[in-house]
C-alpha positions as CSV (number, residue, x, y, z in Angstrom):
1,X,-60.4,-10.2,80.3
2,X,-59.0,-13.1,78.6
3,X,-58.5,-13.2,74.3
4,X,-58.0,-16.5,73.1
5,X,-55.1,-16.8,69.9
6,X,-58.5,-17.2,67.4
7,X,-60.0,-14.3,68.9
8,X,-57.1,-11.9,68.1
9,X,-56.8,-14.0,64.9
10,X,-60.2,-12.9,63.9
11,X,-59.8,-9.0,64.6
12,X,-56.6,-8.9,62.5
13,X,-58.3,-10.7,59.9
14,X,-60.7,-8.0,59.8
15,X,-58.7,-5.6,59.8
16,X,-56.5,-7.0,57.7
17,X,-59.0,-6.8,54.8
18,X,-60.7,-3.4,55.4
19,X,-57.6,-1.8,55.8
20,X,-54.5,-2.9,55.1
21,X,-54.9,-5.2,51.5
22,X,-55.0,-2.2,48.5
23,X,-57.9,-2.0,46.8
24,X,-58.3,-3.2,43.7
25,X,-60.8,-1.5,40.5
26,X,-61.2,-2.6,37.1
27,X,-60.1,-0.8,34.0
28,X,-60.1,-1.3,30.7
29,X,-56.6,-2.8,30.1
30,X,-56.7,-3.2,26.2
31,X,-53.6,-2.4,24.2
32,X,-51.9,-0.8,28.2
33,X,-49.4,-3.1,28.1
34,X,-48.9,-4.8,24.0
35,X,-49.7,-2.4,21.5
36,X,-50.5,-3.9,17.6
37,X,-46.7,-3.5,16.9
38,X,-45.8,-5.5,19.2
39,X,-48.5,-8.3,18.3
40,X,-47.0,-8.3,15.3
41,X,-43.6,-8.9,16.9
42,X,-45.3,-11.7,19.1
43,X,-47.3,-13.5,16.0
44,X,-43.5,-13.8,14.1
45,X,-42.1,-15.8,17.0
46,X,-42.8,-19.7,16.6
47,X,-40.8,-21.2,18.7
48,X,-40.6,-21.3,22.5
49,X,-37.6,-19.3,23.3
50,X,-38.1,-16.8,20.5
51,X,-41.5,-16.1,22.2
52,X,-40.0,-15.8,25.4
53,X,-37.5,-12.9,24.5
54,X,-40.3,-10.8,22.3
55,X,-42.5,-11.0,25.5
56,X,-39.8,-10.5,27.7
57,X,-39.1,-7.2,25.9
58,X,-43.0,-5.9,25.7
59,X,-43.4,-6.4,29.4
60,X,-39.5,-5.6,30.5
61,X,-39.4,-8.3,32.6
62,X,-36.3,-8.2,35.2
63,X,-36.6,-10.2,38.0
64,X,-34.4,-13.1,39.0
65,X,-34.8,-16.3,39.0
66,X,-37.0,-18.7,39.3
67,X,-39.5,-15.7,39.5
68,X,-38.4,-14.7,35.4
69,X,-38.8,-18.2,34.1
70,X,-42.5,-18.1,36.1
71,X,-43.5,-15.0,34.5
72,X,-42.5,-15.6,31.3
73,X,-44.1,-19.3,31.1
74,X,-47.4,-17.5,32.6
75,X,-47.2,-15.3,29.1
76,X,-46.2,-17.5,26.8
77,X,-49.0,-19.9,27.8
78,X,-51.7,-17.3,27.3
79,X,-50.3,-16.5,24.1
80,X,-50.6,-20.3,22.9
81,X,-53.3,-20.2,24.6
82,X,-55.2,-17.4,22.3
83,X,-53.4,-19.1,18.9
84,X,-55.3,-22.3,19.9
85,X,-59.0,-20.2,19.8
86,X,-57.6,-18.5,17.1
87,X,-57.9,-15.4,18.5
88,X,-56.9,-11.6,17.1
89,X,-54.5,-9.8,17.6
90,X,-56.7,-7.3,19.7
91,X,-58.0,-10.4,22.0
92,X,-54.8,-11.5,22.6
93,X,-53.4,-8.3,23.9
94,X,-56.3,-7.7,26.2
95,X,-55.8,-11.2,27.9
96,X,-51.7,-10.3,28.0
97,X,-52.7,-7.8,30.3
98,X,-55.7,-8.9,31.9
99,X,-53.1,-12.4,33.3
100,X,-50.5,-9.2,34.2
101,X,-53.3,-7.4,36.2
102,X,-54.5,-10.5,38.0
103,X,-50.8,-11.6,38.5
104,X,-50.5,-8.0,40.3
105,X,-53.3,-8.2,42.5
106,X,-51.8,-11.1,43.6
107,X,-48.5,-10.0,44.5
108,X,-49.8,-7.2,46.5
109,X,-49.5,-8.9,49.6
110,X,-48.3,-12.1,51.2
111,X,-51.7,-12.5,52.9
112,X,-54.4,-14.3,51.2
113,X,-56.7,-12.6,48.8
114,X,-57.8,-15.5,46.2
115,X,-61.4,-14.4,46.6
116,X,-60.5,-10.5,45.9
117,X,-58.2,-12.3,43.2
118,X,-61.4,-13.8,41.3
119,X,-63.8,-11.4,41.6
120,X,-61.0,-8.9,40.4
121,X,-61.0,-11.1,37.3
122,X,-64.5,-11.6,37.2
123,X,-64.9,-7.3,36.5
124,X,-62.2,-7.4,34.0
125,X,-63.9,-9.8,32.2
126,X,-67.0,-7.9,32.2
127,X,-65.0,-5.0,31.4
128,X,-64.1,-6.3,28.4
129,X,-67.3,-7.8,27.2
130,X,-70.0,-5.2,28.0
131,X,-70.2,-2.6,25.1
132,X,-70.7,0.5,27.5
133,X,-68.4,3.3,26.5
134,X,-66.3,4.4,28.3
135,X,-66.4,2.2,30.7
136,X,-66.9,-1.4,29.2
137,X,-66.3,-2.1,25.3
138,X,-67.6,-5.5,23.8
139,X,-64.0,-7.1,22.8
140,X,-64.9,-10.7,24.2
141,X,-68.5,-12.8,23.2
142,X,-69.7,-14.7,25.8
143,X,-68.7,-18.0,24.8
144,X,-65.1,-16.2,24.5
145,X,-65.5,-15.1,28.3
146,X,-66.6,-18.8,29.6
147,X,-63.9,-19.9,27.9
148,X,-61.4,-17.3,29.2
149,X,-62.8,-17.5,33.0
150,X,-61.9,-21.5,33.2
151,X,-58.8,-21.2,31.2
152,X,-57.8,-18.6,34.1
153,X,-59.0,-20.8,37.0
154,X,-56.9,-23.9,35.7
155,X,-53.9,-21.7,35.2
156,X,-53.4,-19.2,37.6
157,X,-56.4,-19.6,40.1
158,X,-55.4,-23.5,40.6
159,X,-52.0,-22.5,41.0
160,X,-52.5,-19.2,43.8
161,X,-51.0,-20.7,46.5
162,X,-47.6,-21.2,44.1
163,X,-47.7,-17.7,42.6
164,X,-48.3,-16.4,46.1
165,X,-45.2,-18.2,47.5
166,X,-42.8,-17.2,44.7
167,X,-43.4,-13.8,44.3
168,X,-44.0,-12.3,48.1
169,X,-42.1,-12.3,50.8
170,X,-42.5,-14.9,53.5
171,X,-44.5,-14.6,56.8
172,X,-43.3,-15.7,60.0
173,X,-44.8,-16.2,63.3
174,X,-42.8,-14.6,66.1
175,X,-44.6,-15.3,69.5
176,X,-43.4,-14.0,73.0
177,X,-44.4,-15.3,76.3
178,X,-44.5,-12.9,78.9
179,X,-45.3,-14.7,83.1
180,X,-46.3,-12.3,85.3
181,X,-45.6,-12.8,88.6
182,X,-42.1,-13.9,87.9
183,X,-39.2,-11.8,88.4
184,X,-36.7,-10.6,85.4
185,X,-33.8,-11.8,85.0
186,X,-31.5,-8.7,86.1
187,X,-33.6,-9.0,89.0
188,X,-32.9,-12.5,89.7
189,X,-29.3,-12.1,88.5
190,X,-29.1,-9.4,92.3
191,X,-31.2,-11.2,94.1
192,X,-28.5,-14.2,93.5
193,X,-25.4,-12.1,94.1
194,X,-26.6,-10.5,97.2
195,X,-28.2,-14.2,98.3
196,X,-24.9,-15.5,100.2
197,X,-24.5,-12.7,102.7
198,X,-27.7,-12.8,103.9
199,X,-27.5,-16.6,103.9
200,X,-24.5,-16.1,106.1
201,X,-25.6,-13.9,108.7
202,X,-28.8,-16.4,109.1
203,X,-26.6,-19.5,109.4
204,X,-24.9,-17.7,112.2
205,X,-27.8,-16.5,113.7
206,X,-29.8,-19.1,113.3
207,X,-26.6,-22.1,113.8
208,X,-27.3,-22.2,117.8
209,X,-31.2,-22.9,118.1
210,X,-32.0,-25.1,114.8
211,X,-30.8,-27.9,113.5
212,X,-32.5,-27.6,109.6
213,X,-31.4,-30.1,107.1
214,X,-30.4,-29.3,103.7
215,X,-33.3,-31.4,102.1
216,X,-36.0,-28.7,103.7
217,X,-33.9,-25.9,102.4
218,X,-34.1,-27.3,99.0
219,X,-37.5,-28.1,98.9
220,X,-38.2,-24.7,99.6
221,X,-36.4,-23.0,97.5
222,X,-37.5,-25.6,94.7
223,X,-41.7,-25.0,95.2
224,X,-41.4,-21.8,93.2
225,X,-39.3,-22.7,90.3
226,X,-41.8,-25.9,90.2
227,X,-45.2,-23.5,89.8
228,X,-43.5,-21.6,87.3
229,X,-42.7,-24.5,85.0
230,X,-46.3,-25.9,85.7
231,X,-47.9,-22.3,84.7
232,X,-45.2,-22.2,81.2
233,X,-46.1,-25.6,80.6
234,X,-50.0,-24.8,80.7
235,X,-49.7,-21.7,78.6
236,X,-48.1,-23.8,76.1
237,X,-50.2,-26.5,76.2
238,X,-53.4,-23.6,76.0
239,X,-51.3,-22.0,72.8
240,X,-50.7,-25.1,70.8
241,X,-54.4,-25.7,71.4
242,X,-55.2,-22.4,70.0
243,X,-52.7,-22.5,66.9
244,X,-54.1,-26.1,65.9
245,X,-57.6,-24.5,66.2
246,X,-56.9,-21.6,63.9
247,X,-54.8,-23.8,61.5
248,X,-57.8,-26.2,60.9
249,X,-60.1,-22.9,60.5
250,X,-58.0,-21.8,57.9
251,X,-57.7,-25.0,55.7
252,X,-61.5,-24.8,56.0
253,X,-62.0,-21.9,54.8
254,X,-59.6,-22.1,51.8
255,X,-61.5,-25.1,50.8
256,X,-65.0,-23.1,50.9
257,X,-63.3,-20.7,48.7
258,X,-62.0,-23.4,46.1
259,X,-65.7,-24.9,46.4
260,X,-67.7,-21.5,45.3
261,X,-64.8,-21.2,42.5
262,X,-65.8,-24.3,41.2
263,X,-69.7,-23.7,41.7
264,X,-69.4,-20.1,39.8
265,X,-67.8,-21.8,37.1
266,X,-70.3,-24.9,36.6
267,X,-73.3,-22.7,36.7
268,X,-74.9,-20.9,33.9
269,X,-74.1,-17.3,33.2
270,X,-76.3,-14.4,31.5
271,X,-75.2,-13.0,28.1
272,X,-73.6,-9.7,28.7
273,X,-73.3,-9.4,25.0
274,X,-75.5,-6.5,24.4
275,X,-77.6,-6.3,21.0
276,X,-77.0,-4.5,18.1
């Protein structure tokens, strides 16, 4: 049976996402992360590095660079961010650590997860504007939520791919050929050293009755090298084939994803506010 390099693509694709990706639930994050003493801490800082150091002391942040400075811009833009729609202090905190959550999901894995990203957000969100104790409480209207949901999709959503390569580690490729049909090299390596005397005793066997010139012996001995370039060649050839196929699927598919981000923002959304 022959798989094809998209084939076996798909299946770990698949399995990749049932299985291996941690799953993600919603919680109420208010006041997990920034309690109201240190809002207060945070609404004394006016300037930009001042702002910095209160929030890198809330959250501990200890990471090297550049992945610090990343972090701690991602913060202190919420924070302005929530001063501009004159938000409270209770708001503000919430969205503090609903970035951090989303942030985490991210990180989880170097694979891509944009879509379990969103729809991660999307719950929070709803979590946080639902008034359904004590699972949901009714912290954000819903103007305050549409608001929220496209600030999050210019900032972070727009910018996955970035996030994604800062803060995981890198995947690479390694692919191995393996011919069959063609013998190791140890093998090869004895056949070689054990090649002369036999050559020998066939010269002097053989010296009397023909008269075989070297251009036939070379010929040959140079057919089966020749097939086995032809057959690594092909392979190739039938892999790059494969690799450019699966490369295009996958720029495809990130641009469907980015397209229903974009639709689920334009279109209208119920009230979740619930009446009093």
């Amino acid at each position: 049976m022959v798989r094809t390099v998209s084939q076996d693509y798909a299946n770990y694709d698949w399995l990749l996402l049932k299985y291996i990706q941690p799953r993600i639930h919603s919680l109420v994050v208010f006041r997990t992360d920034v309690n109201y003493h240190d809002m207060d801490e945070i609404d004394k800082m006016k300037s930009i590095p001042d702002l910095e150091s209160a929030l890198c002391n809330v959250f501990g942040v200890d990471l090297p660079e550049p992945k610090r400075g990343v972090l701690l811009e991602l913060y202190v833009q919420t924070v302005l961010f929530c001063r501009e729609c004159n938000f409270k202090k209770e708001h503000t905190s919430a969205l503090l650590s609903i970035i951090k959550s989303i942030h985490e999901a991210n990180i989880q894995t170097s694979f891509n997860n944009i879509e379990q990203c969103f729809n991660y957000c999307k719950e929070l969100l709803l979590c946080h504007s639902v008034r359904r104790p004590p699972f949901s409480i009714d912290l954000f209207s819903y103007e305050e939520v549409n608001c929220i949901l496209k600030y999050i999709h210019n900032s972070y959503i727009n910018h996955y791919k970035l996030y994604k390569y800062i803060f995981t580690p890198q995947v690479k490729l390694d692919l191995s050929l393996t011919y069959s049909g063609i013998p190791d090299e140890d093998e090869q390596t004895l056949e070689d050293s054990s090649a002369p005397d036999v050559e020998n005793v066939m010269e002097t066997e053989a010296a009397p009755k023909t008269d075989s010139s070297p251009q036939t012996q070379e010929a040959s001995i140079g057919e089966p090298e020749g097939a086995a370039l032809d057959l690594k060649a092909l392979i190739e050839k039938e892999v790059r084939e494969q690799m450019t196929l699966v490369s295009g699927q996958l720029d495809q598919r990130m641009k469907d994803i980015e397209d229903q981000h974009h639709s689920a923002l334009d279109s209208p959304q119920p009230s979740h506010k619930s009446k009093k």
